[in-house]
N, C-alpha and C positions, 0 to 999 in steps of 0.2 A: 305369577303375581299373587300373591296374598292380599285378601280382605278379610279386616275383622270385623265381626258384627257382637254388638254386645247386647243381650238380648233385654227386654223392657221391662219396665219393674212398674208398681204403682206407690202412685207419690203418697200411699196410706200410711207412711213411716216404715216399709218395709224396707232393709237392706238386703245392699247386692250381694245373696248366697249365690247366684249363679255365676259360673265360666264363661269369657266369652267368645262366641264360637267362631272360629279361625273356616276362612273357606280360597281353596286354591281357585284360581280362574286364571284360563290363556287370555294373554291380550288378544282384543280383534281389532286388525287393522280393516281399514276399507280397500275394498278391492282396489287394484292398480290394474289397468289392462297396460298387458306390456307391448314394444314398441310390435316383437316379433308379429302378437298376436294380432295387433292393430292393422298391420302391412297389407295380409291377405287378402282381409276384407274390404279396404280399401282400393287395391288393385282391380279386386274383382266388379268393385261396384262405380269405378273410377269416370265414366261415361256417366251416369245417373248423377254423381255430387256435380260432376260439371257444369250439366244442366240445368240441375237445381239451383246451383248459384248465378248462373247466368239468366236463369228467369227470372229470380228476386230482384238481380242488379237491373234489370230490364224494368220490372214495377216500382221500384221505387225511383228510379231514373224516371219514368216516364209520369209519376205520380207528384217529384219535383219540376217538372219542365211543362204540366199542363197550365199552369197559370200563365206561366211566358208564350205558350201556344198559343192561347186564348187570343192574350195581351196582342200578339204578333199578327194573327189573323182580325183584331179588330183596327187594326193601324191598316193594313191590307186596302181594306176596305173603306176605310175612311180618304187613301190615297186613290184609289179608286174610283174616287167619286168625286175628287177634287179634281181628277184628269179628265173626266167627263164634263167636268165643268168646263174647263180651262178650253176642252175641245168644241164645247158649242158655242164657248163666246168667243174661238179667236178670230184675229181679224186676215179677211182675206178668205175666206174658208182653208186656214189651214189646219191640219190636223194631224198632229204631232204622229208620227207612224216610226217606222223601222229607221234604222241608221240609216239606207238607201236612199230612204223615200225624201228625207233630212235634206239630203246630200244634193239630188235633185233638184229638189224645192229651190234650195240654194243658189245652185247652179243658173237656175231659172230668174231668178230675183237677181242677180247677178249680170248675165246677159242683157234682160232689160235695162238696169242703171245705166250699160256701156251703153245702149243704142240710144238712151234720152241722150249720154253725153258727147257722143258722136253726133245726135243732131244737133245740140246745144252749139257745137263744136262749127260744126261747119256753117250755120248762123250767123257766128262772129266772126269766118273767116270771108260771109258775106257784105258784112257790115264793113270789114275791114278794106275789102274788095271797094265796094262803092264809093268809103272814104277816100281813100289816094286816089279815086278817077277823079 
């Protein structure tokens, strides 16, 4: 590549007696790392980038999801407290426990309605008894 420079005069009404001077220059390109040379280093270091990007996506994953943490652990707690509620004022002392416990309770609430209405029952089949005598 060729540049010309032509060289500087003053603006005193001097004219241009001088040449001006021609200068050879190689273009410089910017470096290209090529793919071969990329490969190696990459191989060789392939464990470490993994890493590296798996801790980034880890902090910043975890740097978007702490507000929802928070959020998620103050709902927790607020449900929390609204079961402890719910447990000291229910009626009957019951208190909401495991599916079993549920199931039981039930079971119990159950049994007794049948025996009120088995006694109910047989009541009216005394009533009914002393009627037709």
């Amino acid at each position: 590549m060729r540049r010309v420079l032509y060289p500087m005069t003053k603006s005193s009404g001097q004219e241009k007696n001088s040449s001006p001077i021609v200068i050879e220059v190689e273009p410089v390109a910017p470096e290209i790392v090529e793919k071969e040379e990329l490969m190696p280093f990459v191989i060789s270091h392939e464990e470490e980038i993994i890493n590296h990007i798996k801790e980034k996506a880890v902090k910043e994953t975890m740097n978007h999801l702490a507000p929802l943490l928070e959020k998620l652990e103050e709902a927790v707690q607020q449900q929390q407290a609204v079961q402890e509620a719910q447990a000291a004022s229910a009626p009957g002392g019951l208190i909401p426990g495991s599916q079993e416990d549920r199931l039981k309770n039930l079971q119990e609430i159950f049994r007794k309605k049948e025996l009120k209405v088995a006694e109910r029952l047989s009541q009216l089949q005394a009533r009914f008894a002393g009627v037709r005598r």
